[in-house]
C-alpha positions as CSV (number, residue, x, y, z in Angstrom):
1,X,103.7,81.4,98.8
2,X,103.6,84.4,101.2
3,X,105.5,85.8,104.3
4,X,104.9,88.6,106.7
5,X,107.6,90.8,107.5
6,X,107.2,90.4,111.0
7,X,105.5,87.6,113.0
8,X,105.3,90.3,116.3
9,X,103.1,93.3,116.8
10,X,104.8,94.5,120.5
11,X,101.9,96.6,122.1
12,X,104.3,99.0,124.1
13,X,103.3,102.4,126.0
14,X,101.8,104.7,123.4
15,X,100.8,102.1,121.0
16,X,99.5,103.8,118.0
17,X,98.3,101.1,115.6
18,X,101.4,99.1,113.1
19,X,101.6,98.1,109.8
20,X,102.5,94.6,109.1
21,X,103.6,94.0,105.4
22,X,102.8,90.6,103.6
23,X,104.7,89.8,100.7
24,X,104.8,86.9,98.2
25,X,104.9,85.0,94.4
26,X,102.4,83.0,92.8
27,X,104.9,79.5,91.9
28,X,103.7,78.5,88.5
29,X,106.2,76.4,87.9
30,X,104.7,72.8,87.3
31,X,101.8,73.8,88.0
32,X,99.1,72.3,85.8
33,X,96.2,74.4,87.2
34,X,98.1,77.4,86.4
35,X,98.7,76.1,82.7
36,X,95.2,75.2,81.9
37,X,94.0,78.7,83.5
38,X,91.8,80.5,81.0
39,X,92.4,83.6,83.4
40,X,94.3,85.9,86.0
41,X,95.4,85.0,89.6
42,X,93.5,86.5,92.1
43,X,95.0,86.8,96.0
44,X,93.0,87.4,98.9
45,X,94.4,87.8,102.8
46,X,92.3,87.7,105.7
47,X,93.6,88.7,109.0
48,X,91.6,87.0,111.5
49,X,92.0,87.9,115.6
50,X,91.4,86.0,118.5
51,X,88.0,84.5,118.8
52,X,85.6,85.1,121.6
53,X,82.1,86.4,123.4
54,X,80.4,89.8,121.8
55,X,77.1,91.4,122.3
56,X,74.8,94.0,120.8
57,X,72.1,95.6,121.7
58,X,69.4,98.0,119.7
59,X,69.5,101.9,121.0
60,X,65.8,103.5,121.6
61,X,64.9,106.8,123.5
62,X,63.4,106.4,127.1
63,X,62.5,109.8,128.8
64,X,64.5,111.7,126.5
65,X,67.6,109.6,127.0
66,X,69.2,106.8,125.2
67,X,69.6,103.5,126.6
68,X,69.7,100.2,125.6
69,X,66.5,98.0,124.3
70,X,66.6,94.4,122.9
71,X,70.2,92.5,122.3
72,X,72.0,89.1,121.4
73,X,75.2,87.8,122.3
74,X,77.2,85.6,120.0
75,X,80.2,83.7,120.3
76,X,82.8,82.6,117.6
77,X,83.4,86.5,117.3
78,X,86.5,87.8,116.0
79,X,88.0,90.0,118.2
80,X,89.3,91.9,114.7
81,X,88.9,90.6,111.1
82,X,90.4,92.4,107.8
83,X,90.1,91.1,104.1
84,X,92.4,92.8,101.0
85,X,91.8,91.2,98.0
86,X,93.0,92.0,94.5
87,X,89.7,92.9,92.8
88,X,85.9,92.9,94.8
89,X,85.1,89.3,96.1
90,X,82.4,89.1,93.4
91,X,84.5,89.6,90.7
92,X,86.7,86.7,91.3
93,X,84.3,83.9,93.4
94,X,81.0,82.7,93.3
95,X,78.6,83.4,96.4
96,X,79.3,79.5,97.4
97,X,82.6,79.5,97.6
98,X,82.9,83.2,98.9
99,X,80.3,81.7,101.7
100,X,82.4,78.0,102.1
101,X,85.4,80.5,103.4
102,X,83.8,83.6,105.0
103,X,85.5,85.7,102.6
104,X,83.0,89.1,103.4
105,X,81.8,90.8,106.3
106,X,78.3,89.4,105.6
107,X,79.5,86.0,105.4
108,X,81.2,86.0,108.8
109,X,79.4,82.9,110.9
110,X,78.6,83.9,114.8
111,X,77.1,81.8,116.8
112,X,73.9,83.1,118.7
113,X,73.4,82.2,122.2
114,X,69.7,82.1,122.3
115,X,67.4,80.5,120.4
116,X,65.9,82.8,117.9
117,X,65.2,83.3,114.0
118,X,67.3,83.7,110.8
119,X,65.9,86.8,110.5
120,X,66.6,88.3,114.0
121,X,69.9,86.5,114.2
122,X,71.0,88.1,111.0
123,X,69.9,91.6,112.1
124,X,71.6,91.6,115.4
125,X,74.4,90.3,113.4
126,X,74.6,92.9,110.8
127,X,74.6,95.6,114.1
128,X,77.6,94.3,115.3
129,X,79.4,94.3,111.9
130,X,78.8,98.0,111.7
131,X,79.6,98.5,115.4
132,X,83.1,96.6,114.6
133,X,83.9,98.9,111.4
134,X,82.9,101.9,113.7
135,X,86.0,100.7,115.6
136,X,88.1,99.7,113.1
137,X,88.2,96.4,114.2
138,X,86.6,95.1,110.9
139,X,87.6,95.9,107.3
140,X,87.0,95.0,103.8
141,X,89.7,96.4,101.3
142,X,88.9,95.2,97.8
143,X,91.7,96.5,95.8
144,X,94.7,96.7,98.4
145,X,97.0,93.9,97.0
146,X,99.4,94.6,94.2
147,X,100.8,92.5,92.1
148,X,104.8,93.5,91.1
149,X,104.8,92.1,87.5
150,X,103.1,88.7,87.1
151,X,103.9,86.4,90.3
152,X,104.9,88.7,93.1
153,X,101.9,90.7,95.5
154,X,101.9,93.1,98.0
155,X,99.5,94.5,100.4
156,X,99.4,96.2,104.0
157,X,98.2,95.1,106.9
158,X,96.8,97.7,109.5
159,X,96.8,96.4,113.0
160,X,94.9,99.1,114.8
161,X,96.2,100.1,118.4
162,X,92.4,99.2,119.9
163,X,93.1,95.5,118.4
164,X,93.1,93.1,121.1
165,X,96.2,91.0,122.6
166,X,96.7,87.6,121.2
167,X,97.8,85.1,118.6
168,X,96.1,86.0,115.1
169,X,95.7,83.8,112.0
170,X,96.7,85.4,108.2
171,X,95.4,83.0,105.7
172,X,96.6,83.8,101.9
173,X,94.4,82.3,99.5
174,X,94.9,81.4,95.5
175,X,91.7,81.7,93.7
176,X,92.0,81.1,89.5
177,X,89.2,80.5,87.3
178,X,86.6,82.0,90.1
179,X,87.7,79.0,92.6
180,X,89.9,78.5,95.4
181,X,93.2,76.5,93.9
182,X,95.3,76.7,97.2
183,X,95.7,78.2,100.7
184,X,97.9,79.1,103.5
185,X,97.8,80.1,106.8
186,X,100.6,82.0,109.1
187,X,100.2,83.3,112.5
188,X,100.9,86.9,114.2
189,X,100.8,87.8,117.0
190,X,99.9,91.3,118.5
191,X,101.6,91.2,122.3
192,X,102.5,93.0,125.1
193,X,105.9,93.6,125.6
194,X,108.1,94.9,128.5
195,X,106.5,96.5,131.2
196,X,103.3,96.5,129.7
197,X,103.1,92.7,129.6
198,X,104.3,92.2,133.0
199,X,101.6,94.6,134.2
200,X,98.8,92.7,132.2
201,X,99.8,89.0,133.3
202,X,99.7,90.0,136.6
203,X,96.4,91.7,136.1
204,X,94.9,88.6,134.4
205,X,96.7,85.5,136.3
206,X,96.2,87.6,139.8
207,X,93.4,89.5,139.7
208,X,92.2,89.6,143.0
209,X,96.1,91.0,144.3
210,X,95.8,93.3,141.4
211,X,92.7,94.5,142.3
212,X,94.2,95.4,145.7
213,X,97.4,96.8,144.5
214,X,94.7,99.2,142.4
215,X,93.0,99.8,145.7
216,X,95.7,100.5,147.7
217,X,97.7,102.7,145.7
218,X,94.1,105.2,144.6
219,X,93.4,105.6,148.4
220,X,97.3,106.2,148.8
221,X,97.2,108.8,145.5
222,X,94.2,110.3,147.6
223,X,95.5,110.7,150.8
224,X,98.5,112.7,149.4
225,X,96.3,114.9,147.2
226,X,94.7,115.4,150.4
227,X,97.6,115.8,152.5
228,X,99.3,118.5,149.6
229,X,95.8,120.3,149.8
230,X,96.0,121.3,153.6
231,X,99.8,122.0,153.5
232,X,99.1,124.6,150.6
């Protein structure tokens, strides 16, 4: 039903952020559902990163300065999480099926790790939706796919260059008569490549050495500045 026109974002030196098209046709042929449909196709495409740890905490003033009060971690966090859709997600599903998916920012499930109430979970979880869009790491973009005559849809897909390294999931989903009649799901994956991803293994799978190699060469970077200092 949909493809992306490339499978790779390659995070290289001066990274700026890529655009990922997603292309694809709505196959009516023998389809029944399609045939008794009352009314238009609908296309949503959320772009789902790598799932992980996040916290947030509340701001307040202490002695004239800002600092950090009260906060919550969560897990089951995407580390980035975009949604186009052809029309607003109300328009085209019903709160229970919008919910049954996570199809909105409010609808994303993240797991506390504390025990605590709805209401305080949902607040803490609402600050670090808005912390996310401040980053552009979440996105809602009711609107951004276009159909090309009847069957065939477009959209964009903005992979900023603060979106983390890993393997992504795009799920494309068919929704008719204000339900879900079918859905796929395609992975991409936004990697290091060349230099840059031999400098980041080693940094993760040897991090003590790296930490030493960082070390080693600062104090050597010093000791030059140092020595170029007295010469001059």
């Amino acid at each position: 039903m949909a493809a992306l026109s490339n499978h790779l974002v390659a995070v290289t030196a001066g990274f700026s952020g890529s655009d990922v098209l997603l292309f694809g046709a709505i196959d009516s042929a023998g389809d029944e559902s399609s045939a008794a449909s009352s009314g238009p196709s609908d296309i949503v495409v959320v772009v789902r990163g790598p799932d992980g740890l996040a916290s947030v905490h509340r701001k307040g003033r202490s002695l004239g300065i800002w600092v950090n009060e009260a906060g919550m971690s969560f897990s089951g966090v995407p580390g980035f999480w975009a949604m186009a859709t052809t029309r607003p997600i109300a328009e085209i599903l019903p709160d229970t099926v919008a919910d049954f998916h996570q199809l909105g920012l409010e609808r994303l499930v993240f797991t506390p790790l504390e025990n605590t109430s709805v209401r305080r979970a949902r607040e803490f979880h609402d600050a670090l939706v808005r912390t996310r869009m401040d980053e552009g790491l979440f996105a809602a973009m009711p609107g951004e796919i276009h159909f090309l005559g009847n069957r065939l849809f477009r959209t964009d897909l903005w992979i900023p260059a603060n979106a983390p390294i890993g393997t992504y999931t795009v799920s494309v989903f068919l929704v008719r008569d204000h339900d879900v009649v079918s859905a796929e799901t395609t992975p991409l994956v936004v990697g290091k490549v060349g230099l840059e991803a031999r400098i980041y293994a080693f940094a993760h799978h040897q991090s003590f050495l790296y930490g030493m190699v960082a070390v080693i060469i600062a104090a050597m970077a010093g000791w030059l500045g140092n020595l170029a200092f007295r010469k001059g």
